[in-house]
mmCIF file of the C-alpha atoms, coordinates in Angstrom:
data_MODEL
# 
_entry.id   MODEL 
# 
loop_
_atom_site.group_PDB 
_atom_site.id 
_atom_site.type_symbol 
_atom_site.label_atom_id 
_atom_site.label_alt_id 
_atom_site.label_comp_id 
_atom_site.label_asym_id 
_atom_site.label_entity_id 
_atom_site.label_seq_id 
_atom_site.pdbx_PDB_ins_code 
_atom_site.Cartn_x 
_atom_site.Cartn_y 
_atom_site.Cartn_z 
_atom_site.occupancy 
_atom_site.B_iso_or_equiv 
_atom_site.pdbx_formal_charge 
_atom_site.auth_seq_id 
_atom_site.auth_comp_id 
_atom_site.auth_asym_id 
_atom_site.auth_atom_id 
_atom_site.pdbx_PDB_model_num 
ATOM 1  C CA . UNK A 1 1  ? 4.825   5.614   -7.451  1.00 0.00 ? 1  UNK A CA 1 
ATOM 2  C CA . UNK A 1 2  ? 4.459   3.019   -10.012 1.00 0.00 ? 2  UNK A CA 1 
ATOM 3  C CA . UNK A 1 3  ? 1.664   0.576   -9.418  1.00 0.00 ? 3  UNK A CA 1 
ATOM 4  C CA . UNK A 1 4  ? 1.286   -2.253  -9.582  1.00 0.00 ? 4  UNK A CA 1 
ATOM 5  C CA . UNK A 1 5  ? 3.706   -2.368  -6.832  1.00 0.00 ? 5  UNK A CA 1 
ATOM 6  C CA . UNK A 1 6  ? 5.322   -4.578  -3.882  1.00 0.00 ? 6  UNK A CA 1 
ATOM 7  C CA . UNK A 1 7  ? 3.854   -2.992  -0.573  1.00 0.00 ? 7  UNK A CA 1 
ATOM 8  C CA . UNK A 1 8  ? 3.487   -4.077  3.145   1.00 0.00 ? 8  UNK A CA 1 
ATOM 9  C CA . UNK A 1 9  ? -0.129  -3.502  4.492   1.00 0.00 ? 9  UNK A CA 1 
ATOM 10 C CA . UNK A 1 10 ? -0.815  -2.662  7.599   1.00 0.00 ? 10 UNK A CA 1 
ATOM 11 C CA . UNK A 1 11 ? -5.078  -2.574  9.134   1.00 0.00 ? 11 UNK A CA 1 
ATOM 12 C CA . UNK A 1 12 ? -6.466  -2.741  12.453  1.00 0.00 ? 12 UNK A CA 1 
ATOM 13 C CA . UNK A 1 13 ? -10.161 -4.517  10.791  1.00 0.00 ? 13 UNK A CA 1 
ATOM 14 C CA . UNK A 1 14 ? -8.200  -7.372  9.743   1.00 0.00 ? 14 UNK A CA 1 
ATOM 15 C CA . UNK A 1 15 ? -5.210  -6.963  12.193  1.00 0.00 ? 15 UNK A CA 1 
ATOM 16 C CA . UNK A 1 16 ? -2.927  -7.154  9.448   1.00 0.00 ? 16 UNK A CA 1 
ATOM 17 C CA . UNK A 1 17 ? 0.784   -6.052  10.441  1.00 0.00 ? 17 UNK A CA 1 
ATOM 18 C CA . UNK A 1 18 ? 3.044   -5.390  7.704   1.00 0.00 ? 18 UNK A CA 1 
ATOM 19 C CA . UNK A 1 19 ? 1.718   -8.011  5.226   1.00 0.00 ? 19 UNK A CA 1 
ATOM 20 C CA . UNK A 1 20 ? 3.594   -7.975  1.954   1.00 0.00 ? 20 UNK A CA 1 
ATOM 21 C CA . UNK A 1 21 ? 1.470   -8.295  -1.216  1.00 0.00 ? 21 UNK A CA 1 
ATOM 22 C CA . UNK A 1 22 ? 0.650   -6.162  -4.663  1.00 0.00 ? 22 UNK A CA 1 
ATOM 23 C CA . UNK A 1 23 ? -1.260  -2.701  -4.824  1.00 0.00 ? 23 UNK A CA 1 
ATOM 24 C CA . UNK A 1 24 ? -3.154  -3.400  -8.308  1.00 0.00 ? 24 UNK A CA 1 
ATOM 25 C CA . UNK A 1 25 ? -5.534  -0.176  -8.216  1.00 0.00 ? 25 UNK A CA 1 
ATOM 26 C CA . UNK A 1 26 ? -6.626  2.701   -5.736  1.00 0.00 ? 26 UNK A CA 1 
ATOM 27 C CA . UNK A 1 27 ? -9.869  2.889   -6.747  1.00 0.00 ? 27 UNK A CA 1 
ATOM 28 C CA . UNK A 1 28 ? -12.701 5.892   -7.210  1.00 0.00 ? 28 UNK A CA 1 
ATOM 29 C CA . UNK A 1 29 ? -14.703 4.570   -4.006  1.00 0.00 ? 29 UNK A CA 1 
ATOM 30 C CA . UNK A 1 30 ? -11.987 5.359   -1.759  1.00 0.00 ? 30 UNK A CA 1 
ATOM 31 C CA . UNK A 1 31 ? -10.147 1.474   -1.901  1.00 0.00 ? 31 UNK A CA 1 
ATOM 32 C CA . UNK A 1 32 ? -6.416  0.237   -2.163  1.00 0.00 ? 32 UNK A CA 1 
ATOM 33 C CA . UNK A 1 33 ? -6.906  -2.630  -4.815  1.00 0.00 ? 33 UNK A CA 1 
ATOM 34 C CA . UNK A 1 34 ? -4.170  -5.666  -3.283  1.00 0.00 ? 34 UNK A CA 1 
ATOM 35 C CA . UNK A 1 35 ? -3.339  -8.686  -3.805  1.00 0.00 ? 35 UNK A CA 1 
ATOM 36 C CA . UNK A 1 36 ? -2.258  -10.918 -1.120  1.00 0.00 ? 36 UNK A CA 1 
ATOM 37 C CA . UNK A 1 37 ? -1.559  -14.402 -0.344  1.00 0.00 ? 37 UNK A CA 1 
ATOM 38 C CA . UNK A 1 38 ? -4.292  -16.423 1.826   1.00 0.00 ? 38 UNK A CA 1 
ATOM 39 C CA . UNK A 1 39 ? -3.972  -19.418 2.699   1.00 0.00 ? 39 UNK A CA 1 
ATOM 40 C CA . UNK A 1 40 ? -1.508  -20.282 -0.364  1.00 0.00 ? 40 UNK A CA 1 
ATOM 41 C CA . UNK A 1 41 ? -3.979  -18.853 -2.719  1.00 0.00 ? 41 UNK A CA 1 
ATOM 42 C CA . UNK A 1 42 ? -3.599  -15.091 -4.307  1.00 0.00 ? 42 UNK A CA 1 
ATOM 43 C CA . UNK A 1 43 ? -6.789  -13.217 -3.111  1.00 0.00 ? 43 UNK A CA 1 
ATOM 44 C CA . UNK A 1 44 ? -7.930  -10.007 -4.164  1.00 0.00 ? 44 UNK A CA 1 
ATOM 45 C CA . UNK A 1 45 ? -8.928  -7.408  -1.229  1.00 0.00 ? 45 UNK A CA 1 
ATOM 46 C CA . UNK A 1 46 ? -10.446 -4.140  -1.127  1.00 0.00 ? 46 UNK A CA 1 
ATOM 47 C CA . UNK A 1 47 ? -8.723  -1.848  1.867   1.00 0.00 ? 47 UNK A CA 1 
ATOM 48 C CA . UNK A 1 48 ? -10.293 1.360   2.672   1.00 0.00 ? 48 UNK A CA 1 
ATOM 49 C CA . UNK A 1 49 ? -8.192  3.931   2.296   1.00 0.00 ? 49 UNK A CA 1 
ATOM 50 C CA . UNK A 1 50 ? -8.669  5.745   5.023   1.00 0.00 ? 50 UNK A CA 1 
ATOM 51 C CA . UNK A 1 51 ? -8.545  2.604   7.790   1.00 0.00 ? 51 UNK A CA 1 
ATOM 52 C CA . UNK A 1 52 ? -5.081  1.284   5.660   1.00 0.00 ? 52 UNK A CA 1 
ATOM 53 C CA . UNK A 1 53 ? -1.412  2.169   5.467   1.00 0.00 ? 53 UNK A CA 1 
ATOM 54 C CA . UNK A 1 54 ? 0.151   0.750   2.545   1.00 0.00 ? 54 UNK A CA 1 
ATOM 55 C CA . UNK A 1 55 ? 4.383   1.078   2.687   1.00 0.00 ? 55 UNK A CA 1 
ATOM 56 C CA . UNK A 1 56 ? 5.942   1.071   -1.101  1.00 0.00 ? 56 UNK A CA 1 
ATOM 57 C CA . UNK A 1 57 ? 8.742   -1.711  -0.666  1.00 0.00 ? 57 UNK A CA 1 
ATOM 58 C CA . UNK A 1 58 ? 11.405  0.190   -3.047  1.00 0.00 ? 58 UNK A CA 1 
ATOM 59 C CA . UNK A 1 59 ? 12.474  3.070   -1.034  1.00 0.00 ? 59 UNK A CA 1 
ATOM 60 C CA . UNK A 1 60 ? 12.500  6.671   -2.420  1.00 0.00 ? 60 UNK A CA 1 
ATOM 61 C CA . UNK A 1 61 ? 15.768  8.565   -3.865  1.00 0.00 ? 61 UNK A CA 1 
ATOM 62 C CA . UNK A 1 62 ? 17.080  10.827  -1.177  1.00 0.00 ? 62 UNK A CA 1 
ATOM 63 C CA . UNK A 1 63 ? 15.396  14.146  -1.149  1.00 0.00 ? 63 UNK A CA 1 
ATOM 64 C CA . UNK A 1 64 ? 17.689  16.914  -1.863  1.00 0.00 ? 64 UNK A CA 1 
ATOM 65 C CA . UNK A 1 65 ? 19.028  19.294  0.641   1.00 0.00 ? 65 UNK A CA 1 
ATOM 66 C CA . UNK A 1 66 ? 18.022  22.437  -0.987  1.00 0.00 ? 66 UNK A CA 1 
ATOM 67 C CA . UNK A 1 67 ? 14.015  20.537  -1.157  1.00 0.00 ? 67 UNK A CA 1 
ATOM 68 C CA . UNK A 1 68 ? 11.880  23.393  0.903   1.00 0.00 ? 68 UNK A CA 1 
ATOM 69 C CA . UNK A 1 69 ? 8.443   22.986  1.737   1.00 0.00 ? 69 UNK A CA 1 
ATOM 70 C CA . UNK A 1 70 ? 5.679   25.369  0.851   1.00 0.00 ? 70 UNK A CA 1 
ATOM 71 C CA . UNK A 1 71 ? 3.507   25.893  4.366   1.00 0.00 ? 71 UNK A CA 1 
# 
C-alpha cells in the first residue's frame, strides 16, 4: 500500500458512501489523514479509524494459489 493513494471512503458519522478522495497519512491517534473534495474546494479530514473503511482504488495482484494462511 503506497500512500498517498486514490481511495473511496465510506462512514456512517458523516454518511459518506464510497466517496473518492486521497489517504495522505494514518496517523498515531488512531486517524486516516484524506483529502476530499467539498464543495469544489480540497478539504482535509481526519476519519477515525475504527468508525471508517477506506477501499485502495488500484486493485491488488492476484494472490497465488499455493498462498496458505497461518490460523
Amino acid at each position: 500500500m503506497e500512500i498517498p493513494s486514490k481511495v473511496s471512503v465510506f462512514n456512517r458519522t458523516l454518511e459518506i458512501k464510497g466517496k473518492a478522495g486521497t489517504l495522505v497519512a494514518i496517523n498515531d491517534f488512531g486517524f486516516y489523514e484524506v483529502v476530499l473534495e467539498v464543495q469544489q474546494r480540497n478539504h482535509t479530514v481526519l476519519f477515525p479509524i475504527n468508525e471508517t473503511v477506506v477501499i485502495f482504488n488500484e486493485a491488488v495482484a492476484a494472490i497465488p494459489s499455493d498462498f496458505e494462511v497461518e490460523r
